[in-house]
N, C-alpha and C positions, 0 to 999 in steps of 0.2 A: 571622534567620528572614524569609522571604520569604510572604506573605500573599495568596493568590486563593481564586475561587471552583469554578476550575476547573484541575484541573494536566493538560495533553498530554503526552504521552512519545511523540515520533514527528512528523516534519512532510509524511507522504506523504497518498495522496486521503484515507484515512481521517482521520487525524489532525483535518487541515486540514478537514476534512467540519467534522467534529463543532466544531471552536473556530466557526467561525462561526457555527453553527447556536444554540451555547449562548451565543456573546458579549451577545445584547442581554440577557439575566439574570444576566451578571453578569462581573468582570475573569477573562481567562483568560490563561494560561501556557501556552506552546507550547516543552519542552525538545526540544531536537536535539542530535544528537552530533556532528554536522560543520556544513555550511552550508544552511542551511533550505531549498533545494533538493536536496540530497544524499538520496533516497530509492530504492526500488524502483521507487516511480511513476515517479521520471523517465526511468528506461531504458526502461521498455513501450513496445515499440514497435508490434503488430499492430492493437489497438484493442478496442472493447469491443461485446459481441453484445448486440443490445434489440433488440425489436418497433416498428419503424419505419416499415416500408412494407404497403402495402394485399395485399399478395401473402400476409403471413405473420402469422400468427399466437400466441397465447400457449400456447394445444394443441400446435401442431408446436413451438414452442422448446422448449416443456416437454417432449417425445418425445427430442426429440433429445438432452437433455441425459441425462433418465434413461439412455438407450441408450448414448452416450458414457462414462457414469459406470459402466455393470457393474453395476449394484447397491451401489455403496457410496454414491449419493445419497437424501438424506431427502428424498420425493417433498413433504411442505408445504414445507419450507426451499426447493427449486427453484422451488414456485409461487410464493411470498413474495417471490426474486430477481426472478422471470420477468414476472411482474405489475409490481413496484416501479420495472423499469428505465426505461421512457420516460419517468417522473418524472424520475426520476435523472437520466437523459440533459438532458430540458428545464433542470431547476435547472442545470448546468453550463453549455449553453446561456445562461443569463439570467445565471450570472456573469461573461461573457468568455470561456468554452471557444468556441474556432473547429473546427468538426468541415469535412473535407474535403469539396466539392459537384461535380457536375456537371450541364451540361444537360443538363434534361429532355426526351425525345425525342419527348412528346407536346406540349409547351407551348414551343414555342420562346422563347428568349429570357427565360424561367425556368430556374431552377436547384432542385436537389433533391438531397438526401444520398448522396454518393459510398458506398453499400455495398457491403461485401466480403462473399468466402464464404469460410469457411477448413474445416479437417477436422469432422467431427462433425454439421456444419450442412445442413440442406437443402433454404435459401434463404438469398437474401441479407440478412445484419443484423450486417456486422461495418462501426461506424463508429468512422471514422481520421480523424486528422489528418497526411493525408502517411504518412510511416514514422517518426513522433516524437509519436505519441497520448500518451504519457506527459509528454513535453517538456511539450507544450502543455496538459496538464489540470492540471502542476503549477504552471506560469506565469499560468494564469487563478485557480487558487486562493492563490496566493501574492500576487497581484493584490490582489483580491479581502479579504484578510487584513491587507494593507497600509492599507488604507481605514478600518478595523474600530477606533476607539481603545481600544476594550476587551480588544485580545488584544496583548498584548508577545510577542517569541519572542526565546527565548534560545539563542542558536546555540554551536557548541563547548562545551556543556553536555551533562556522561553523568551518564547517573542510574545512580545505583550501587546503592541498596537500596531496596525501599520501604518505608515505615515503621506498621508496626500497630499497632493496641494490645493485643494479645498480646503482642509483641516488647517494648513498653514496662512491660509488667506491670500492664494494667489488666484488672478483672475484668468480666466479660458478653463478649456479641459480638465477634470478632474482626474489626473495620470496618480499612480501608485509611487515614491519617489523612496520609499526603504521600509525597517520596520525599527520600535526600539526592543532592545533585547539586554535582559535580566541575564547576567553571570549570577548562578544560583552557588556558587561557589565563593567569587568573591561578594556578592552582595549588592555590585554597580551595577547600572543602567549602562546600557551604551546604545550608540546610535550609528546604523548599518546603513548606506544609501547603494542605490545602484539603480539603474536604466530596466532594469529586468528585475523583477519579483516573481518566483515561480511557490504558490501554498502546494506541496506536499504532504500535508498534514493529517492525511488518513480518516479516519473514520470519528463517529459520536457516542459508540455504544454505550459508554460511564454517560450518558446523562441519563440512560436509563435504568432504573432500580434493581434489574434481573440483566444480565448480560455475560457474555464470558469473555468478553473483549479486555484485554490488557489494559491495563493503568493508565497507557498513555494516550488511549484514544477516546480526547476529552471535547473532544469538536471544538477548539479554541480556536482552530483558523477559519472553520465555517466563521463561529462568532467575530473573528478579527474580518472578513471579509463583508460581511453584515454592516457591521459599523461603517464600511468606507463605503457603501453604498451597491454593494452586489446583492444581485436578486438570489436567495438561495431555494432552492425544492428540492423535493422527493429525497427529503432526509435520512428516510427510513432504509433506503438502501444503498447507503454509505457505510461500505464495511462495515454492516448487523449483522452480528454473527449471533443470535442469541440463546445458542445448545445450551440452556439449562434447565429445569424441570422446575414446575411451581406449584405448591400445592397450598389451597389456604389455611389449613391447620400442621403445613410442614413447619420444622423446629429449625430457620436462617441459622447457619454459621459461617463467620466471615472467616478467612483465612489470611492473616496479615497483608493485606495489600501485595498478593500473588498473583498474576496473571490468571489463575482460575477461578479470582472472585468471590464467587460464591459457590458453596456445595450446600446441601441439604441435607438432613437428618430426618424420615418419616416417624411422625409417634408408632407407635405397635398395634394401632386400630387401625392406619390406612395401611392398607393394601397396596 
């Protein structure tokens, strides 16, 4: 039996968020199922929208996002993001994140955050690093988490159940009390407890047939969180990323269990 204060399941920005932020109260565990860079995070590659520049504001992000969204956004939940991100942004900032710059064309010889515009937006506030924003947010918190003596991370580690005490037959409250976790390595089970259980576990796109979502995002902690009796929804937009083209007489080619999944081949009749 393995012993902390804090168990992670997941090593992408969330995950990694959270162990640092809890490491100085107390030893954390960071489970992963492949290599501790192996996330969603790390393939993002456009970058991430915040209130940065003096042009824009937390009203129009917020417009634009209800507008983007149709109606199926909770107007406090977007003010909550919308307000929260320039935090956000500076904390990654002060850990090592390098976001992309250019000169400033008022202050020569200064530099100033490279912003992008992408759809939905209607000004500039999407900050990049390069075309590998993900690369680099995982490299500064991975950094960042290296430093930290209080957070161990256990790579090639799948957590297979989590463990309640419902599920063990104790009476009152049904509390979350660890998980067990497969060494794919050595082959054992073991058994992780802790007071705090934090799922990090990203996204589900592999249970669907067409996806370009990485390997690892097999929605097993949705499913481990199900089992203990959590209500799950709106599945569909849990890191779905699904950029790939589908045609029903296209020629499928898999490509060895590579994070691009799938690519396609059109016969020479479609267009």
């Amino acid at each position: 039996m393995k012993q902390f204060d804090y168990l992670v399941l997941g090593s992408g920005i969330a995950g990694l968020s959270f162990a640092l932020k809890v490491a100085p109260r107390g030893r954390v565990a960071i489970i992963t199922k492949k290599n501790k860079a192996e996330s969603n995070t790390n393939y993002a590659q456009g970058g991430i929208a915040a209130v940065t520049s003096r042009e824009d504001s937390f009203e129009m992000h917020v417009r634009d996002t209800l507008e983007a969204g149709a109606g199926l956004c909770k107007e406090n939940v977007v003010r909550t993001i919308v307000e929260e991100g320039p935090e956000r942004i500076q904390e990654l900032i002060e850990l090592g994140m390098k976001f992309s710059e250019r000169q400033d064309p008022a202050n020569r010889g200064l530099h100033e955050l490279d912003l992008g515009k992408e759809g939905g937006h209607s000004k500039r506030r999407i900050l990049h690093a390069k075309d590998v924003t993900g690369r680099e947010i995982e490299r500064a918190l991975l950094d960042a988490v290296s430093r930290q003596p209080n957070i161990e991370v256990f790579e090639n580690h799948f957590a297979i159940d989590l463990i309640t005490s419902q599920k063990l037959g104790y009476v009152g409250e049904n509390r979350c009390l660890g998980v067990y976790v497969l060494d794919k390595n050595a082959g054992t089970v073991s058994t992780f407890v802790a007071p705090v259980t934090l799922l990090a576990t990203g996204g589900c796109g592999k249970v669907y047939l067409y996806t370009t979502n990485p390997d690892i995002a097999t929605g097993d902690g949705a499913a481990m969180a199900y089992r203990a009796g959590t209500a799950i929804a709106n599945m569909e937009f849990i890191q779905f990323h699904p950029t790939c083209l589908y045609h029903p007489t296209a020629i499928i080619i898999r490509k060895n269990r590579s994070h691009r999944a799938i690519s396609w081949r059109a016969p020479s009749t479609v267009k």
